[in-house]
N, C-alpha and C positions, 0 to 999 in steps of 0.2 A: 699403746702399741702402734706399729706403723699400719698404713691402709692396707688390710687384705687384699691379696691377688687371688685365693680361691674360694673365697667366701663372700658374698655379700649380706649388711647389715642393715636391715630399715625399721625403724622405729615409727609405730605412728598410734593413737589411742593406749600409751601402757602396754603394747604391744610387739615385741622385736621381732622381725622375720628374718631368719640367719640362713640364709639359702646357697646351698653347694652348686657351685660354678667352677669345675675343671671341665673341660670338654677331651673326651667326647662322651666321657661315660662317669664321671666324679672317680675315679681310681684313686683312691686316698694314699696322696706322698705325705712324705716324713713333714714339706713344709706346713703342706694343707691339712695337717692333722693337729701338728703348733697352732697355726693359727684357730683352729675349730674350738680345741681348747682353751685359749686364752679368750675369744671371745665369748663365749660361754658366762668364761671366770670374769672379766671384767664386766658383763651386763648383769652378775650377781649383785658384783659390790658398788654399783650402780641407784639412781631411782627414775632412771628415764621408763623403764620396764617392770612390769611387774608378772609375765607370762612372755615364755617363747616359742615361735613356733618355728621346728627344724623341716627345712625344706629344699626341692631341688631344683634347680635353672631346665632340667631333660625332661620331658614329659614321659620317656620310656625308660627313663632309668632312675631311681633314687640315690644309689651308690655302687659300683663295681665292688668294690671289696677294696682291700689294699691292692700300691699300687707292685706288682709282683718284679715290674721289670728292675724295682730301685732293691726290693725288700733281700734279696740272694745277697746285693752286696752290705745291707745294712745288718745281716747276719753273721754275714764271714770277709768282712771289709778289715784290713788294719789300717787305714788313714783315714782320717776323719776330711770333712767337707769344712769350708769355713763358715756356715752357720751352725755347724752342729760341735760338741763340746767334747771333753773326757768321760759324761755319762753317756751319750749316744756310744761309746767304742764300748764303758766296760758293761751295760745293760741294753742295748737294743731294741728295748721292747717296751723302754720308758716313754719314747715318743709317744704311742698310742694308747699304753694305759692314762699318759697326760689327757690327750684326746680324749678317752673316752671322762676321764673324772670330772673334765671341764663341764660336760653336760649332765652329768649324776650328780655331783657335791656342785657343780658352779651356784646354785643357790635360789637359782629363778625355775616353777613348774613346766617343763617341754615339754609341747604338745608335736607326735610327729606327722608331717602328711607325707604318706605315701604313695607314690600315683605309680612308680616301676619298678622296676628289677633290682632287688636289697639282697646284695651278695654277701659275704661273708663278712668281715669287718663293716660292712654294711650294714647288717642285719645287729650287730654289737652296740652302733649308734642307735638305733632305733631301740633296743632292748637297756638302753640307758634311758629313755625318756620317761614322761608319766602317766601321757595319755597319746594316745594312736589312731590317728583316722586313715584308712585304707581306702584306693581304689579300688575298683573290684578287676582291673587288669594288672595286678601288682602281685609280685610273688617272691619270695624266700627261698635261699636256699645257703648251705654250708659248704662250699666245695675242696676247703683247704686240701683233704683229703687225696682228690686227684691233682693236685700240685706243688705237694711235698711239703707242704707246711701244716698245721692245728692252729684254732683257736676262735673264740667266738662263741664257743659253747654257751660257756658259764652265764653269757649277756643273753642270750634266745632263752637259756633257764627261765628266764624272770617272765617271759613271753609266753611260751607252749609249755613249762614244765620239764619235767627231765627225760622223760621218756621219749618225745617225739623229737627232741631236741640229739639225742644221742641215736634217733632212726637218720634223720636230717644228717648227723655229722659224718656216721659210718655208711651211709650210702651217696653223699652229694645230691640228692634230689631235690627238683622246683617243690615248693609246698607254694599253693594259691593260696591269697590273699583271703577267698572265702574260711579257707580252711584255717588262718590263724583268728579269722574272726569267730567262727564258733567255738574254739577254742580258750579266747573271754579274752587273748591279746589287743583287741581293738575295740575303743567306743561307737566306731561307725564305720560299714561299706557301704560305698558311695560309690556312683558313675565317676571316671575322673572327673568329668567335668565340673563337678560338683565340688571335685577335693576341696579345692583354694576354701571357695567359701563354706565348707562346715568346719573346717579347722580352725578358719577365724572366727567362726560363731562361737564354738569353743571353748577358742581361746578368749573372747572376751566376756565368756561367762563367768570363765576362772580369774581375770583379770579388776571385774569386779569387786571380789574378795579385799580383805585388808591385806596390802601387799608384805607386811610385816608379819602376819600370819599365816600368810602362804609360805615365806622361807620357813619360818619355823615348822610347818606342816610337813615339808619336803624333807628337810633336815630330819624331824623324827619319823619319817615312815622309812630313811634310807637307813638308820639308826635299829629300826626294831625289827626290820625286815629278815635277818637271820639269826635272832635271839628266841629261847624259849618263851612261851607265852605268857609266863609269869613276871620274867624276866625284861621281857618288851614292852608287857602291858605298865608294870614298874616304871620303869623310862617315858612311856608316854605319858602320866602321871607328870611327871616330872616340868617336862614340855608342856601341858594345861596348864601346870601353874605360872609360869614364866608367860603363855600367851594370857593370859586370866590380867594379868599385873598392870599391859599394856593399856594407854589411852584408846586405841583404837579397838580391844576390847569392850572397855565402856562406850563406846559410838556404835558398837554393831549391836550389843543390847539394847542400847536406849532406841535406836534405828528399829530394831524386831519389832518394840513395844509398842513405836509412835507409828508403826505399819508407813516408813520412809527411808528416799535411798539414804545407806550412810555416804559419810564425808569423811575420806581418810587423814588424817596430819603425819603418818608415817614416824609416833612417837607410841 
């Protein structure tokens, strides 16, 4: 893909840092949502990376939500823009479900750090991730509500559950950061200060892992995640045997046994 204008990419220890850069607030446009996606998707099918962490250029903001002043015409627009195709007129709402699959199915485990303000489609990116480190001045909220639009729910679901999520939708209220963390959505609140580095510590504890088992691992918990328990625990089954088969399962055993780091070959 071509170089991002609203994302920045840095790779460094197996490590990708994919950090939202619109100013003044990351208001998520139709482009900046493509490209979130596709980077995502291309650092999956990748082996520079093995762990990503989603993060933001604003110290007071993580993401505004979408961006609303584009979204009225990407709604009820009939002419298409010239990057955008014949699926942006007859579905709308494909940009951002893109956006968001890039970072759920894109393949690599997302750790998010959160240090601000995670508004609505906001709050959807971070509810795609798989591990969450919170500032403790950072807060949540759902506002579509008072601006004529829904959506985002379904992604805070995976975060607080349905209950607090559907208080959050039908009121627009800040929820703090403390309060998503006792709630079991976050591994760590932290001073900002702090974010950057617990998120990279993190990240490079997961990053450690056999990077071939880590997709697999992602893959089947995105898999079993709204299956019955019989039914999920089945399928992951399935996933042990396929990770059991690999070389770098035999390196993490031999590794446990000889009490030394493994050495991954990514076969």
């Amino acid at each position: 893909m071509e170089e991002p204008k609203f994302v920045r990419v840095e790779i460094a220890d197996r490590i990708a840092t994919v950090t939202l850069a619109r100013p003044p607030r990351n208001a998520l446009s139709a482009p900046m949502m493509r490209e979130i996606g596709q980077v995502f998707t291309e650092l999956g099918r990748g082996d520079e990376a093995a762990v990503a962490i989603l993060a933001s250029d604003f110290e007071r903001v993580f993401c505004a939500g979408a961006d609303i002043t584009e979204s009225e015409r990407r709604y009820t627009r009939r002419e298409l823009l010239p990057e955008e195709s014949l699926t942006d007129l007859i579905d709308p709402g494909s940009v951002v479900r893109g956006c968001l699959a890039g970072i759920r199915d894109g393949g690599l485990p997302v750790v998010a750090a959160v240090g601000g303000a995670c508004v609505g489609a906001g709050a959807a990116l971070v509810g795609c991730c798989d591990l969450v480190v919170l500032a403790e001045e950072a807060f949540f909220s759902l506002p579509e509500i008072d601006v004529g639009v829904l959506g985002g729910t379904r992604h805070v679901q995976r975060l607080v559950g349905p209950m607090k999520t559907r208080e959050m939708a039908l009121t627009g209220r800040r929820v703090p950061a403390a309060e998503f963390y006792r709630l079991g959505a976050a591994a760590a609140l932290v001073p900002r200060a702090e974010l950057a580095a617990t998120a990279r510590a993190l990240a490079a504890e997961v990053a450690a892992k056999s990077p071939l088992a880590l997709r697999l691992s992602k893959e089947s918990m995105n898999r079993v995640e709204d299956l019955p328990l019989d039914e999920g625990y089945r399928l992951e089954q399935d996933y042990t045997a396929r990770v059991s088969r690999l070389d770098d399962a035999g390196e993490a055993r031999r590794a446990y046994l000889e009490k030394r780091e493994p050495h991954w070959t990514w076969r």
